[in-house]
NUKOL-730479 format. One record per residue: residue in one letter; x, y, z of N, C-alpha, C in turn. Coordinates in pm, whole numbers, plus 50000, padded with zeros to 5 digits. Last residue first. Example, Ala and Ser with C-alpha at 12.3 -4.5 7.8 and 13.67 -1.06 7.14 Angstrom:
! residues 2
s512854977550708513674989450714512905000350787;a513194943150780512304955050780513204967050780;
//
This chain:
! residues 84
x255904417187260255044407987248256034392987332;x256474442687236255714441487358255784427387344;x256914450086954257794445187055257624447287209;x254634443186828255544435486796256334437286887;x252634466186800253134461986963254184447586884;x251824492286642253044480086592253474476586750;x249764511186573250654504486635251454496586581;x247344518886424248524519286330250264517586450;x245314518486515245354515586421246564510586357;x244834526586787246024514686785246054512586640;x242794545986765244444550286798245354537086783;x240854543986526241104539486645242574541986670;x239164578986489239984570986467240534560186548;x236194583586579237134587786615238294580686555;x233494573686484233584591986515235334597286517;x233134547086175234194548886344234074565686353;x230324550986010231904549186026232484554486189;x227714531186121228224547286081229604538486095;x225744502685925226894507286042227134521986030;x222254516585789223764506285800224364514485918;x219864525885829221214535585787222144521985750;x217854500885863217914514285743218694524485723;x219234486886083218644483585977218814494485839;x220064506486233221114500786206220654491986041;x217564514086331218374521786278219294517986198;x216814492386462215934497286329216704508486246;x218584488686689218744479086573218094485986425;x217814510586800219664512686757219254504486630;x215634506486928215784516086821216974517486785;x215884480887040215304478186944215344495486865;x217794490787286217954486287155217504480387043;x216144513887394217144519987279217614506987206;x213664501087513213424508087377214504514087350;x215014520687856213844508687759213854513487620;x216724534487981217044530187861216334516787767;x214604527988257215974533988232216694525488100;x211684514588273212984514488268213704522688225;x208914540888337209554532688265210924524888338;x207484554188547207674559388409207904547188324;x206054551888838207684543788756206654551288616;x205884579789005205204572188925206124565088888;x205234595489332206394591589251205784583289169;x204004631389501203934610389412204824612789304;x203984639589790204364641489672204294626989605;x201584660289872202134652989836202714650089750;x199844685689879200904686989992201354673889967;x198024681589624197854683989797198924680189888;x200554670289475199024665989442198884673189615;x203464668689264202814662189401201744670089373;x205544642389089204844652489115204574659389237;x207974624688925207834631989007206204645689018;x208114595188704207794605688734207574615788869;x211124577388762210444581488808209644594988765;x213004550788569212664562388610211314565088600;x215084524988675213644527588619214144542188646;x216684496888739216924507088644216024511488599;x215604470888814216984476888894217064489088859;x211634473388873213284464788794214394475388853;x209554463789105210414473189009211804468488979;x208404448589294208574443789232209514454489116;x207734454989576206764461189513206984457989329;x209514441789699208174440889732207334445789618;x211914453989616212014439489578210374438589617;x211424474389735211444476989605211244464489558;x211984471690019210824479489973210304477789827;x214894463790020213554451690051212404454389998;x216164489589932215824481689822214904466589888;x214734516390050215254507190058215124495390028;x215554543789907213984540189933214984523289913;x216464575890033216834563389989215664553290025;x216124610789930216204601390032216214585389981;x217574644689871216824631589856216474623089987;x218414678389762217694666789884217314656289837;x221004690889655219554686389615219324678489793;x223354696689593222544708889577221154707689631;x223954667889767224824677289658223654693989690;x221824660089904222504650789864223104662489721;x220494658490261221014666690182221894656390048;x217584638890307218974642790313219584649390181;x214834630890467215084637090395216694640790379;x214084596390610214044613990633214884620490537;x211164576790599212404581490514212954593190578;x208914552690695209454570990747211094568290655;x206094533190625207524534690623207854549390629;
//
């Protein structure tokens, strides 16, 4: 398979087309290690993209408890009664 290289903001990429991916079986949301090795370059799957945050939210959630709200909720103290 030939990719050609495109400008994409500051950066270059290229698009690895998802039949390719469905073949090779990778989930929707991974990341890639990047290297290269003699004038190549290899791409590794690393992982999923946000593997392991919610079993570490839950363990958290376990031994801190809930945190209080960061922000106040702004409708706290609405009164849509006359929307209604």
């Amino acid at each position: 398979m030939e990719a050609k290289l495109k400008k994409i903001g500051n950066s270059k990429g290229f698009i690895i087309p998802n039949a390719f991916l469905k073949q090779l079986d990778y989930p929707e949301d991974f990341i890639v290690e990047i290297d290269q090795e003699e004038g190549k370059i290899i791409y590794t799957v690393k992982q999923k993209a946000r593997e392991g945050w919610e079993e570490m939210i839950l363990k958290d959630l376990k031994e801190n408890g809930p945190e209080e709200q960061l922000l106040p909720d702004v409708f706290d103290e609405e009164d849509f009664d006359e929307y209604i």
